[in-house]
C-alpha positions in Angstrom: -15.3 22.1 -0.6 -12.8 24.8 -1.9 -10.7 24.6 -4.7 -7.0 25.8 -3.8 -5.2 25.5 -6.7 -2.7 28.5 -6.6 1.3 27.0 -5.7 2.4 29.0 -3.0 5.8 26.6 -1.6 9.2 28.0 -2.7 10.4 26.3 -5.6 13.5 25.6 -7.7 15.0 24.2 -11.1 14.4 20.7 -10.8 15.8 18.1 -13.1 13.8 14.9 -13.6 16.1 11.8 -14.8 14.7 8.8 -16.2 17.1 5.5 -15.6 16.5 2.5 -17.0 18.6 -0.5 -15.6 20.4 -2.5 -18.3 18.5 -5.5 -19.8 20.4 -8.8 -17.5 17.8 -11.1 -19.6 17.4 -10.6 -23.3 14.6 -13.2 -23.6 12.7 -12.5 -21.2 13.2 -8.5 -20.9 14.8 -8.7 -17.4 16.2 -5.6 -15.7 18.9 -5.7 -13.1 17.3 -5.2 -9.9 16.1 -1.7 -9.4 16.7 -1.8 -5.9 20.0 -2.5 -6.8 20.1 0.7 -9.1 18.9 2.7 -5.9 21.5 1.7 -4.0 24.2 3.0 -6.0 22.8 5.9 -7.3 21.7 7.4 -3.4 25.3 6.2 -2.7 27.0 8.8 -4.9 24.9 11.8 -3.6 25.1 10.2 0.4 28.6 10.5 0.4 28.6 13.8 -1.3 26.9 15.1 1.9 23.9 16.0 -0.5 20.5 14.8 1.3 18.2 12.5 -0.3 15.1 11.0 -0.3 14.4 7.4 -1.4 11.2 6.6 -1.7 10.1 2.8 -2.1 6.5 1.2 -2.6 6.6 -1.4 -0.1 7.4 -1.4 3.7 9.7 -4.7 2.7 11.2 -2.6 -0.3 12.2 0.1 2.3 13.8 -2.0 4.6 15.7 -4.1 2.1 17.0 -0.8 0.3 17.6 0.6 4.0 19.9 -2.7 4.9 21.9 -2.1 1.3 22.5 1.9 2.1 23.7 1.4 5.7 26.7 -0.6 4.3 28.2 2.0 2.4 29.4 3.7 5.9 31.7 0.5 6.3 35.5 1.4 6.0 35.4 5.2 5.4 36.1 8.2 6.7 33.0 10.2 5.8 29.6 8.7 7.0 26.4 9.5 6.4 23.5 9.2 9.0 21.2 7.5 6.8 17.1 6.1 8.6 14.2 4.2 7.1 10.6 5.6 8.0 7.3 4.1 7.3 3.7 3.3 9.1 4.3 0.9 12.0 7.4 2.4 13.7 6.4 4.1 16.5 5.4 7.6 17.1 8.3 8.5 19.1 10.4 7.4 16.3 8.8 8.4 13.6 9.0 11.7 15.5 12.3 11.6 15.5 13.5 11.1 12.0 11.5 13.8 10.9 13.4 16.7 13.4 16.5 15.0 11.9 15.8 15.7 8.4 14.7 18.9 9.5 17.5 19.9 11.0 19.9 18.0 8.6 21.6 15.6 11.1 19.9 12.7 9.0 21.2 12.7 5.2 19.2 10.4 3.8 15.7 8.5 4.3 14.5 5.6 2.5 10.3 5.9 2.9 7.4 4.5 2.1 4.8 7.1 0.9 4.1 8.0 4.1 6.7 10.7 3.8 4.5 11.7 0.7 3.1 14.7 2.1 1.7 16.4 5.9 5.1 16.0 7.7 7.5 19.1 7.4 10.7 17.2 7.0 12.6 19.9 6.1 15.0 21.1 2.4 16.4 17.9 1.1 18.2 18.4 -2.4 17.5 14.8 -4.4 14.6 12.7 -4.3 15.4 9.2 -6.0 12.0 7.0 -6.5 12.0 3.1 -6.6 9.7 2.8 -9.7 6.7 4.5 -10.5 4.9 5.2 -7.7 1.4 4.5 -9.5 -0.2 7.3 -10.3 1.1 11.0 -11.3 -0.5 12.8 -7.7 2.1 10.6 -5.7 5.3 11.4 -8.6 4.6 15.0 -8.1 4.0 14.6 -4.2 7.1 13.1 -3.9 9.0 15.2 -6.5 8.4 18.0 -4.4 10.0 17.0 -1.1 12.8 18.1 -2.8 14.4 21.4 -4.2 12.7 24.0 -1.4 16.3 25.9 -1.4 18.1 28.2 -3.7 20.1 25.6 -5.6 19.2 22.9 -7.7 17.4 19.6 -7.3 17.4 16.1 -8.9 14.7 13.8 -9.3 15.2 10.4 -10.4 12.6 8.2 -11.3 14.7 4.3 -11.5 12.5 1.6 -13.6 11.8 -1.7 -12.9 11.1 -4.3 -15.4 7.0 -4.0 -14.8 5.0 -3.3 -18.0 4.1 0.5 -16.7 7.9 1.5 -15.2 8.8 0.3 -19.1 6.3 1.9 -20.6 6.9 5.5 -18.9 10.5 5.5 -18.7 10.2 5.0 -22.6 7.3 7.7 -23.2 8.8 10.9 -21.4 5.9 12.9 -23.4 3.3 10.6 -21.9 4.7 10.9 -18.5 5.2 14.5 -18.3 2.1 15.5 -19.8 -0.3 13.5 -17.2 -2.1 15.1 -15.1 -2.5 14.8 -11.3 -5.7 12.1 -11.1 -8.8 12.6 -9.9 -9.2 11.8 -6.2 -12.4 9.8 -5.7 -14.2 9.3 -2.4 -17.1 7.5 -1.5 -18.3 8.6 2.0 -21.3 6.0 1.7 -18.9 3.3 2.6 -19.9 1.7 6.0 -17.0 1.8 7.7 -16.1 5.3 6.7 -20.1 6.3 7.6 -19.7 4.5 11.0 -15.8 6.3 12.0 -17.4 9.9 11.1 -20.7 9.0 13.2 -18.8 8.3 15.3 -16.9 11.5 15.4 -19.5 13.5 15.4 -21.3 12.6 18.0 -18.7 12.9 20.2 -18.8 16.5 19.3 -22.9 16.9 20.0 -25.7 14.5 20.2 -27.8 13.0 17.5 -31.8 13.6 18.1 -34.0 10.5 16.6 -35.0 11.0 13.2 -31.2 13.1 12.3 -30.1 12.8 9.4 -26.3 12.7 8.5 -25.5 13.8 5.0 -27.8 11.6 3.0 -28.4 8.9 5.5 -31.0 9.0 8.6 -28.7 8.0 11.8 -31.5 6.0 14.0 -30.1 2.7 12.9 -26.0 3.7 12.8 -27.2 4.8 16.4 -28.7 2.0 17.4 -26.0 -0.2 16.4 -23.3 2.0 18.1 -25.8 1.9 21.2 -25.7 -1.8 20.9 -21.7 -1.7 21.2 -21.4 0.7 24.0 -20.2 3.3 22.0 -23.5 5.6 22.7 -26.1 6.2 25.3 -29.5 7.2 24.1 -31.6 9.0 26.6 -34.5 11.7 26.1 -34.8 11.0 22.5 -30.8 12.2 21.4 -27.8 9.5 21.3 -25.0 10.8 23.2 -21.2 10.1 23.2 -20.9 7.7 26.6 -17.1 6.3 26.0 -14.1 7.6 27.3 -11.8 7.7 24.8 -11.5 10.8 21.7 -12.9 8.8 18.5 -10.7 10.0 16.0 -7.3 9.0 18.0 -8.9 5.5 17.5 -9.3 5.7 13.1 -6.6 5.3 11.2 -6.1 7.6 8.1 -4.0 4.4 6.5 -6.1 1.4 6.8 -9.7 0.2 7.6 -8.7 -2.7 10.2 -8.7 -1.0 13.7 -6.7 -4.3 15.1 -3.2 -4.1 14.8 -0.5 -6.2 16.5 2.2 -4.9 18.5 5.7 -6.6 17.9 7.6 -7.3 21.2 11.8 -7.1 21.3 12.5 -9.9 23.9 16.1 -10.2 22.4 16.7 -9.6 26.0 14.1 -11.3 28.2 14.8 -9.1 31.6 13.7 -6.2 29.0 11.2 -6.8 26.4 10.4 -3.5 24.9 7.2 -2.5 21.8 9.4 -1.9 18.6 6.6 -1.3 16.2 2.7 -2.2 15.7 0.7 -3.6 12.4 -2.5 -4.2 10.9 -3.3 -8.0 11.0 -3.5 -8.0 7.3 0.3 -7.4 7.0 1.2 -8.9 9.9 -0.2 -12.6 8.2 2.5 -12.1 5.9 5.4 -10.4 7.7 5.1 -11.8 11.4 4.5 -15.4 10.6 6.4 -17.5 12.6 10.6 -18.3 11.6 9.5 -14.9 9.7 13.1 -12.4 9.6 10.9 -8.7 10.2 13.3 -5.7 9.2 12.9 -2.7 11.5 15.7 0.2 10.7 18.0 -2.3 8.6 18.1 -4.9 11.7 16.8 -8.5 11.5 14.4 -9.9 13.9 13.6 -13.6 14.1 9.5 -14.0 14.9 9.8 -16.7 17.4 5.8 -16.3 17.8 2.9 -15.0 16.5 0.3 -14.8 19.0 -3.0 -14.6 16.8 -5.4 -14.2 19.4 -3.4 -12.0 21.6 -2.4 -10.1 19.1 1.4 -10.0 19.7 4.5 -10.6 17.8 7.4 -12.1 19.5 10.8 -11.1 17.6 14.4 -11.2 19.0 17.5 -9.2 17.3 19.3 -11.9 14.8 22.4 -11.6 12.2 21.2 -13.6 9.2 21.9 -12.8 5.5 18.7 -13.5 4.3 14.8 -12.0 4.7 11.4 -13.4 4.0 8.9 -13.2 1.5 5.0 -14.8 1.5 2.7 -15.9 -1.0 -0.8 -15.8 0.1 -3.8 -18.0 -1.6 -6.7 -16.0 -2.4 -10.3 -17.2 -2.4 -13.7 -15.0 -3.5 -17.7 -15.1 -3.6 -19.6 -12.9 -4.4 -22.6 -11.4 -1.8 -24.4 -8.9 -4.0 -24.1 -7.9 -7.2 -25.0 -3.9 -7.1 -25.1 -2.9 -11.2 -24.0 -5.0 -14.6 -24.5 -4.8 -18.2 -22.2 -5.0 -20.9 -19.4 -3.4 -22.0 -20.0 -0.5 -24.8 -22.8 -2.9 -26.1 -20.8 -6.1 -26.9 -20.6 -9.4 -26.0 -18.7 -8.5 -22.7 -20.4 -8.3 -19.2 -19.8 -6.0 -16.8 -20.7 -6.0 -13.1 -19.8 -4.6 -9.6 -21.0 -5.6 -5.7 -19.7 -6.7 -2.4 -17.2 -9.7 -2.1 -16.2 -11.7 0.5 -12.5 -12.3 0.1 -10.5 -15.0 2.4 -6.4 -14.7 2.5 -4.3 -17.3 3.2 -0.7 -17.4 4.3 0.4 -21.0 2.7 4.5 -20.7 2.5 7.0 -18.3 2.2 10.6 -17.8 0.9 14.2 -17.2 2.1 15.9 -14.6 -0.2 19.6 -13.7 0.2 20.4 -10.2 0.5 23.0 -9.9 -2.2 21.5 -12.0 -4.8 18.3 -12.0 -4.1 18.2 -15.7 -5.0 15.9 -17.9 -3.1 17.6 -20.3 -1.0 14.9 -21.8 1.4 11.1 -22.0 1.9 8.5 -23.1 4.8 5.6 -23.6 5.6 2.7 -20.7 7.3 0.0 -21.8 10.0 -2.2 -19.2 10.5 -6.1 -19.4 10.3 -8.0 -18.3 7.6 -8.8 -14.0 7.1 -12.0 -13.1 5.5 -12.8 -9.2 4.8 -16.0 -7.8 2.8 -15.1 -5.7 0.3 -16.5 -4.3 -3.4 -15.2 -5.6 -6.6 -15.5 -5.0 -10.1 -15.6 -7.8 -12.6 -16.0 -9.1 -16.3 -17.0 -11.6 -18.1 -16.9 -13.4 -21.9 -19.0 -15.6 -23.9 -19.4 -19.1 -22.5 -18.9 -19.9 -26.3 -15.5 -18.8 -26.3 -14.8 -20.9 -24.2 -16.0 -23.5 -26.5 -14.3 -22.5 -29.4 -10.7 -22.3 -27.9 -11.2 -25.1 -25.6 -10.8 -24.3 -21.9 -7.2 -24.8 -21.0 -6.4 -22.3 -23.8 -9.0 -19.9 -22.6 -8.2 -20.1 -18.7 -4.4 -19.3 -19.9 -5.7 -16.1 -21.4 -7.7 -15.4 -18.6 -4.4 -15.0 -16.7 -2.6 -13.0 -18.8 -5.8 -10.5 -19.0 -5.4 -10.3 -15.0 -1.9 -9.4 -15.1 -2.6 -6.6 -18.1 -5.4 -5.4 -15.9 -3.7 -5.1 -12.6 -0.5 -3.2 -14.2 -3.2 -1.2 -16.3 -5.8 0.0 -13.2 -3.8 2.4 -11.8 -3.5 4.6 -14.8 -7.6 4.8 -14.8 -8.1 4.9 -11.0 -5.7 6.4 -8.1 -4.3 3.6 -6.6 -1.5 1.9 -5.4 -0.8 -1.3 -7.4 0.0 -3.1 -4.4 -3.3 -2.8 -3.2 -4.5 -4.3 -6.4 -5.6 -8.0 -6.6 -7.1 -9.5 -9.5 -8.5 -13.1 -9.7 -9.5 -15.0 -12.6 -11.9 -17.9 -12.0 -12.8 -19.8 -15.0 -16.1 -20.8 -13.3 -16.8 -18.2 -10.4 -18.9 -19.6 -7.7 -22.0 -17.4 -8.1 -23.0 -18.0 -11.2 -20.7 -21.2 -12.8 -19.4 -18.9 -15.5 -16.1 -17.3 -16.4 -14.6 -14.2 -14.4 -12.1 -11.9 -14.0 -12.6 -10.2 -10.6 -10.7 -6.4 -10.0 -11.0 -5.5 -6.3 -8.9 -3.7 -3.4 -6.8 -4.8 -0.5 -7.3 -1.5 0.9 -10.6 -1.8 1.6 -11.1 1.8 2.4 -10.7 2.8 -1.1 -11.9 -0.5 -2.4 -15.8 0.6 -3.3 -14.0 3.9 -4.9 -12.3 1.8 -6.8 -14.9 -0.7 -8.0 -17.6 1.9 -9.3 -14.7 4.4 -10.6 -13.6 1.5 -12.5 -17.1 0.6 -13.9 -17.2 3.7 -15.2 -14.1 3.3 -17.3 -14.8 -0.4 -17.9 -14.8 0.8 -21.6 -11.6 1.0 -22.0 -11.1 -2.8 -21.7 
């Protein structure tokens, strides 16, 4: 590897704005909305004919903030062509939003991070983020898709009421004295090993007994051989399928399967609006689900789970959807423990099996973002292995506080730990889940398991966080 550290893309005065909704709750320390705070401030610059970025951390976030912006085009005389872009759109139009930016017919974007960086999208002038984004590589990725002209550019960071937002909207000195993080990578995970053995095979053949960085190949080979992916003959393994391997792996997201979503709004013409990963599709594409696409509605009419299809059709409907999924662990293997700096607290790491469950979700109106309706999900269980870091305390503590006491604790410690990872390890929050069990299933004692969604960077995460588990 090779270290370029030297900044060589034009630059400007940039001015970086804190703004901290005003308190709507004094007891419980409840901003206004911050998507709500978005709205108006991309407003002012939108209709100033400045272009903007607005970057969100959720594909649902995105399309809610897209729906409020597109309004503000009602009943004047200036408009501004305004797009939302995140992963699941289709090339083709993902394509195109980025030549629009480029060549300034689209003013303003609302994005997920996948506008963070490697897509040339041009000199925008203001780059609004909806909270943190997690970790100081994506504030400074994102910071920098704008001011690449000769004037000015804003960037405005807009809190939500989470523990971190608070916390760094209220220590600028913290904030701008972090440091981009640390990227970790763990090329030892299978599925990553598998996609790059892939990979390179196709480019020449493995002999028996090859070794591929620290790992001999014959089994890898023999597995792919099994699935019809190689062909061994005269003692190499060679490439035997038709298709390029790396158009096939997907930079964002270890499940391959994704599930296209069908427009049959007209049945003569059903038309592909959009793909996802089954993952998200559990909780977006459920059926009665609304699915936001470029500020329109869609009413899931079907979710074909084996098929792996999603039948929408175009509705008008002031309200979207939001699930809650229930979360159930065990653990296979436990790969390391001890305790923690010596004291009474364990520490420990391995592979999980995690199942997710779509039980119900909720109607929220657009406006008020109050909940005015709820049903109920049918889909079949989803079980992915993954690696997890977890802790655990004194079975006499439990004694001594009594256990309903002790299990409320337990819950608090998750949420302080899920807001608190991504300052220690680069990740997204959203792909944080933490579960506390009071008596995990391995072992009958008290638990507090850390481990990744994303199950890419999930075994990054777990022995990265291990490392730091001294700071608990």
């Amino acid at each position: 590897m090779t270290l370029i550290d030297r900044n060589g893309a034009p630059s400007v005065r940039k001015h970086f704005l804190f703004y901290n909704p005003p308190v709507v709750n004094k007891q419980l320390n409840v901003r206004e909305d911050e998507t709500l705070a978005v709205k108006d401030l991309a407003e002012e610059f939108l209709m100033n004919g400045i272009q903007t970025i607005i970057f969100a951390r959720s594909r649902l976030k995105v399309e809610i903030l897209f729906s409020h912006l597109k309004e503000i085009n009602k009943g004047r005389n200036r408009r501004a062509n305004i797009c939302a872009y995140r992963g699941g759109y289709l090339p083709s139009e993902r394509r195109a939003i980025e030549k629009g930016l480029r060549t300034g017919d689209i003013m303003g974007v609302v994005s997920t991070n996948a506008l963070e960086l490697g897509v040339d999208i041009g000199q925008l002038q203001v780059c609004i983020m909806t909270g943190y984004p997690g970790n100081m590589a994506s504030v400074w990725q994102q910071a920098g898709r704008a001011g690449r002209r000769k004037d000015d550019a804003v960037i405005i960071l807009v809190a939500s009421s989470s523990p971190l937002d608070q916390y760094m909207v209220l220590h600028p000195d913290y904030f701008f004295a972090g440091r981009p993080e640390e990227a970790r990578i763990n090329p030892d995970n299978l599925l990553i090993l598998i996609d790059h053995i892939k990979c390179a095979a196709y480019e020449l053949p493995f002999h028996k007994g090859d070794r591929f960085g620290d790992h001999p190949v014959d089994d890898f080979c023999e597995f792919l051989t099994d699935e019809d992916v190689l062909h061994f003959h005269g003692g190499r393994w060679y490439w035997m399928n038709d298709a390029f391997p790396a158009s096939g792996i997907s930079l964002r997201s270890a499940l391959q399967d994704t599930v296209i979503i069908i427009d049959q709004t007209d049945p003569g013409h059903a038309t592909v609006i959009g793909e996802i990963d089954r993952f998200g599709a559990m909780t977006m594409l459920h059926d009665d689900a609304i699915y936001l696409h470029q500020g329109r509605q869609y009413h899931v009419d079907k979710l074909d789970w084996e098929e792996q299809k999603a039948y929408v059709r175009k509705v008008n409907v002031n309200y979207y959807t939001d699930a809650d999924l229930a979360v159930q662990l065990d653990v296979l293997e436990v790969d390391d423990g001890g305790q923690v700096a010596d004291g009474p607290v364990e520490k420990a790491y391995g592979d999980v099996s995690v199942r997710a469950l779509p039980t119900v979700f909720k109607k929220i109106r657009f406006e008020t973002l109050e909940n005015i309706g709820w049903g109920h999900i049918h889909l079949p269980e989803m079980e992915m292995h993954t690696s997890s870091a977890w802790i655990g305390f004194p079975e006499e503590w439990v004694r001594t506080i009594g256990k309903e006491t002790f299990q409320g604790a337990l819950i608090g410690l998750s949420h302080v730990l899920r807001h608190a990872a991504p300052l220690f390890v680069m990740c997204d929050q959203a792909d944080l889940s933490v579960v506390p069990k009071i008596k995990a299933p391995h072992n009958e004692k008290n638990r507090l398991f850390l481990f990744m969604i994303n199950i890419r960077a999930a075994s990054v995460l777990a022995k990265s966080y291990m490392k730091r588990c001294r700071h608990c």
